[in-house]
C-alpha positions as CSV (number, residue, x, y, z in Angstrom):
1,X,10.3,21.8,1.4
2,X,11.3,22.4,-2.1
3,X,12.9,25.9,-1.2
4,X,14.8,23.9,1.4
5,X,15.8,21.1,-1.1
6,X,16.8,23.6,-3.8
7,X,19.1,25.8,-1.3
8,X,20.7,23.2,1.2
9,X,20.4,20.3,-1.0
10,X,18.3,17.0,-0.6
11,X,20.3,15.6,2.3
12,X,20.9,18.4,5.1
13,X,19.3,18.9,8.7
14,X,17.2,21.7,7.6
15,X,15.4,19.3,5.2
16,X,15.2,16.7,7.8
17,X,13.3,19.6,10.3
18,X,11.2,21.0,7.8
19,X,10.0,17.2,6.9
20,X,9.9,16.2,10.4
21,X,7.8,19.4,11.1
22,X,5.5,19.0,8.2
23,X,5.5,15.4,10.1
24,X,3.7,16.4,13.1
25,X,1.6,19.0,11.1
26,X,0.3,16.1,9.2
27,X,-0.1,13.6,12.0
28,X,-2.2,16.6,14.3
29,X,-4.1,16.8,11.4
30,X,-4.8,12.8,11.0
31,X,-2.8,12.5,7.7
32,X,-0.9,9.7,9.1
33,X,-0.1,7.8,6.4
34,X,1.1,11.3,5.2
35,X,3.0,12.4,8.3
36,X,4.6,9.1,8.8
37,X,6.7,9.1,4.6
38,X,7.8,12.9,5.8
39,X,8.7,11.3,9.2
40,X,10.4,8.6,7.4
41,X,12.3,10.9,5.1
42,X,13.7,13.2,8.3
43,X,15.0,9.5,9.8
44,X,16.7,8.3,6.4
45,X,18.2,11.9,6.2
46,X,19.2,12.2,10.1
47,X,20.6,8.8,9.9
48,X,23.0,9.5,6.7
49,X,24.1,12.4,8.1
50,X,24.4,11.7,11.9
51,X,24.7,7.8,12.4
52,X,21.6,5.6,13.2
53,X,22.5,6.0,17.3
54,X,21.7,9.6,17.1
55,X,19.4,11.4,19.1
56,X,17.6,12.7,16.6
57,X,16.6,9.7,15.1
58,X,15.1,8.5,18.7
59,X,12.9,11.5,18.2
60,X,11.6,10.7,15.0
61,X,11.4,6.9,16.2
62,X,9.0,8.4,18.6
63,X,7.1,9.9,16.3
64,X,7.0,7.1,13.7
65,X,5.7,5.3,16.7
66,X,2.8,7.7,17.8
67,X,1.9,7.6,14.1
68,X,1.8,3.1,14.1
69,X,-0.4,3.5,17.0
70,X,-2.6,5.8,15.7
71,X,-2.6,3.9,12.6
72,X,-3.5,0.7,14.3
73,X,-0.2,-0.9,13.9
74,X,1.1,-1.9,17.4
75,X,3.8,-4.0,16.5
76,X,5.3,-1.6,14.4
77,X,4.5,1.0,16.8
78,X,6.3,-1.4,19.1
79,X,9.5,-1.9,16.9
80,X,10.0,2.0,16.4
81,X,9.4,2.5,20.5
82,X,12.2,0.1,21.3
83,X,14.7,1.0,18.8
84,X,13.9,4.6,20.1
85,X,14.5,3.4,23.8
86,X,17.7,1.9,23.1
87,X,19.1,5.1,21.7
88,X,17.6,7.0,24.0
89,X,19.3,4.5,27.3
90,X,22.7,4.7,25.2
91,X,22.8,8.4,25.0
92,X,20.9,9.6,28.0
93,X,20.9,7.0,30.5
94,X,17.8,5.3,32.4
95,X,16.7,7.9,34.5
96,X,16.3,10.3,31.3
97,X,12.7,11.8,30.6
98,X,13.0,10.9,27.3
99,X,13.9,7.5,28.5
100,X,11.1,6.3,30.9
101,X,9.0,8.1,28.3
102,X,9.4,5.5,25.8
103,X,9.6,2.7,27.9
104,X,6.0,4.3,29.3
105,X,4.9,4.2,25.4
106,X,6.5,0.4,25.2
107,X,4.2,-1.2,28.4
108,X,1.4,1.0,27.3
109,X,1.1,-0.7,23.6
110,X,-0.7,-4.1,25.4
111,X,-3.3,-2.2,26.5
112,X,-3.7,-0.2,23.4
113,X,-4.0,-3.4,21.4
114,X,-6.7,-4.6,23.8
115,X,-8.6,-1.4,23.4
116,X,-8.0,-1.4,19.9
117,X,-9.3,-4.9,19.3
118,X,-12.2,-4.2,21.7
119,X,-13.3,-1.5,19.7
120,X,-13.2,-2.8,16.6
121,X,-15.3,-6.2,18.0
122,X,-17.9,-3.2,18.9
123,X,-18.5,-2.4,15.6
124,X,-18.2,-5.8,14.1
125,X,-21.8,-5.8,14.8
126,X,-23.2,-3.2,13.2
127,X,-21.4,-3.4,9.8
């Protein structure tokens, strides 16, 4: 990253890969709260350099989605997903993969929540 920084500059697409990469390295390897600042910092860079409609930005919304839900934070998860879907219906259209994708992700979060809440009831008894 700070190769990238010092040769492109702290706001350029290469930046905003490399961090979204590290991103998903991070978030594979459970560093979530880790994965989802360098996920963050891709958005802030893709969205000052490309507009906040862009469809890069979708893709990291995606991503800072994955990264709520695996968190345990489905109504952020929820805010990034739609936001994403928007973008994704403006750009793409309904019938897009990337489209019925994240609505897919959207109707899934209520059941998430459920299992979430279930499991962690589970082991309200134990601790």
């Amino acid at each position: 990253m700070e190769t990238a920084e010092a040769s492109f500059g702290p706001i350029h697409p290469e930046v905003a890969l490399r961090a979204f990469i590290l991103g998903d390295l991070l978030s594979d390897l459970g560093g979530y709260g880790e994965a989802r600042s360098q996920y963050q910092r891709a958005q802030q860079i893709m969205e000052s350099l490309s507009g906040p409609d862009h469809l890069d930005v979708a893709i990291i919304l995606n991503s800072l989605g994955n990264t709520a839900i695996a968190q345990g934070e489905p109504a952020e998860a929820r805010a990034f997903f739609a936001r994403a879907l928007d973008i994704f219906r403006d750009n793409l259209g309904q019938d897009h993969p990337y489209t019925t994708i994240t609505e897919e992700h959207l109707h899934a979060l209520p059941q998430i929540q459920l299992l979430q809440e279930t499991v962690d009831d589970d082991y309200d008894f134990y601790f």
